[in-house]
N, C-alpha and C positions, 0 to 999 in steps of 0.2 A: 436546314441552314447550311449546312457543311456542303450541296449539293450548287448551293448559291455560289456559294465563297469560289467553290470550284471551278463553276463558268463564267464567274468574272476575269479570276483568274487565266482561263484559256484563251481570254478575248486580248489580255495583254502577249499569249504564247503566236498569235494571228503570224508576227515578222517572220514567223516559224516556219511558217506553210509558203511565204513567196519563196526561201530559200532553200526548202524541199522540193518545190516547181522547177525551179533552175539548178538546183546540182547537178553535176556530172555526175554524180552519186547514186541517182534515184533508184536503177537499180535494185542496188546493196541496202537503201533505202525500206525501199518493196519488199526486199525478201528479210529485212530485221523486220518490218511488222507484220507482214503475215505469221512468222513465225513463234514473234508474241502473242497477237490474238491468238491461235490456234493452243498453244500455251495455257493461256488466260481464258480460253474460251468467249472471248471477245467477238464482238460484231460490229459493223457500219461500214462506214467507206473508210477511205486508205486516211484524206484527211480528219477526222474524227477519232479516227483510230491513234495517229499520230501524235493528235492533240493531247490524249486521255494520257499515252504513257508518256509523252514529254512533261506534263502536269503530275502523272503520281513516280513516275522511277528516275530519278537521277542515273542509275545505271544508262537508263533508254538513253539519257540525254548526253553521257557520256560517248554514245557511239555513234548519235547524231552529232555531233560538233565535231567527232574525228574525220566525220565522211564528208562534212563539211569546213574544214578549217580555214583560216581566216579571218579578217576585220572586223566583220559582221558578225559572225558567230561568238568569235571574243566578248563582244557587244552585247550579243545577244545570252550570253553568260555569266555577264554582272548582275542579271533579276533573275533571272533561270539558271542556278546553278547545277553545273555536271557532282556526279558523285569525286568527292577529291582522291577518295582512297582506291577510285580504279580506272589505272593506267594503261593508257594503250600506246605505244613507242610511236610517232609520227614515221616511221619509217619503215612498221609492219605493215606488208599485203594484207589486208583482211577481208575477208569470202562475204557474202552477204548471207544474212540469215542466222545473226548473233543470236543466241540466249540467254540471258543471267541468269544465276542464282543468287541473289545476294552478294556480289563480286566484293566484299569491302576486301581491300590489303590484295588487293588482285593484280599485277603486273603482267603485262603482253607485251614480248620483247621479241617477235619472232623474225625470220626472213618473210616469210608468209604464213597464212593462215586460210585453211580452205572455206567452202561454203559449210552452214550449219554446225558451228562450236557451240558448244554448251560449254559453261565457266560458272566453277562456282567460286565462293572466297575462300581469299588465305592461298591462292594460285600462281605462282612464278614461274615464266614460260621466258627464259633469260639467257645470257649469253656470257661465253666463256670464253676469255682472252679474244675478245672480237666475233668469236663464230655464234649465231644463233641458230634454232629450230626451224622444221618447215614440219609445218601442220597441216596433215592432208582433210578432208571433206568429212561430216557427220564426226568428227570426233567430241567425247564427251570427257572434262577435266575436270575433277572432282577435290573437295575442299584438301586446302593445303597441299595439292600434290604441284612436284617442284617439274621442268623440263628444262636442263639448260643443255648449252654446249651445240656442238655442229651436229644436230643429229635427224634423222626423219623420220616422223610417227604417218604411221599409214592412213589410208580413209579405213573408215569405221571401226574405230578406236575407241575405247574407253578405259580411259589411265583413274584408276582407284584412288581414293582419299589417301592422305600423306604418304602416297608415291616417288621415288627419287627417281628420274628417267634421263639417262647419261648416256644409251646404248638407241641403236637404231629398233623401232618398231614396224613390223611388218604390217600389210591390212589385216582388217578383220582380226583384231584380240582385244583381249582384255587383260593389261595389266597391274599388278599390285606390290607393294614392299619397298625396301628399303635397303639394297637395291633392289630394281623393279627388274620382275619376271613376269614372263606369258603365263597364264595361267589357262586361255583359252583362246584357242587359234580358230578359226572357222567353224565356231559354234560345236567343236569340241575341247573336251578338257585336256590338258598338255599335260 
């Protein structure tokens, strides 16, 4: 029954798919679902794929309507609601090849943000007296950990659960704490 419910459901999600045909987006599109199937362990074609997570993750659809923004999209988020509790600033770059983890209370407030972020909730990536963040490529942001201020975290990063990150991040570490320290730079321990 629940399997029903679900593909009638995707048949009202259909507006979905002409506006993923014509974004300027697609792209960034492509590379948020391959990244979730592969996640998920998902299969089919790109539209089906689309359909599944636009129907079970409002996260998904949070970052489809950012890539898409607009009248229509608006539109098309009065029956298909985005998750409300996670925010992406209309004025963040963001890389294609989102992840979530459950993003509730999640804020994205950056100058940019590179390809392949993972976010989980409870995450502020914010800005201080005007200046925000620039998020390099494959970084990974783990629950409650904070980023604010003019700073730049390098590609392949991973900033630790309730992390405060105030100071600039080099590539390749891993940081933790309150304040946040390297704890491991190039797959050595610091």
């Amino acid at each position: 029954m629940r399997s029903l419910i679900l593909n009638i459901y995707k048949m009202f999600l259909l507006p979905h798919v002409i506006v993923y045909r014509m974004s300027k987006n697609k792209e960034s599109i492509d590379k948020d679902i391959e990244r979730w199937a592969s996640a998920k362990g998902a299969k089919g074609s790109k539209v089906s794929l689309l359909l599944n997570f636009l129907a079970n993750s409002p996260d998904f659809r949070t970052l489809f309507y950012f890539r898409n923004r607009g009248v229509i999209s608006s539109l098309l988020n009065i029956y298909c609601k985005k998750e409300k509790y996670f925010r992406i600033d209309m004025s963040t770059k963001l890389g294609g090849g989102v992840l979530t983890g459950h993003p509730y209370s999640t804020i994205l407030n950056a100058d940019s943000i590179g390809e392949n972020l993972y976010v989980n909730h409870l995450v502020t990536v914010g800005e201080v007296n005007g200046k925000r963040p620039t998020i390099g490529d494959n970084v990974s942001i783990y629950t409650g950990a904070i980023i604010i201020g003019d700073i730049k975290i390098g590609n392949n990063c991973s900033i630790g659960a309730g992390s405060v990150v105030v100071k600039d991040v080099p590539d390749n570490c891993v940081v933790v704490g309150n304040p946040a320290r390297i704890i491991k730079q190039d797959g050595k321990k610091v």
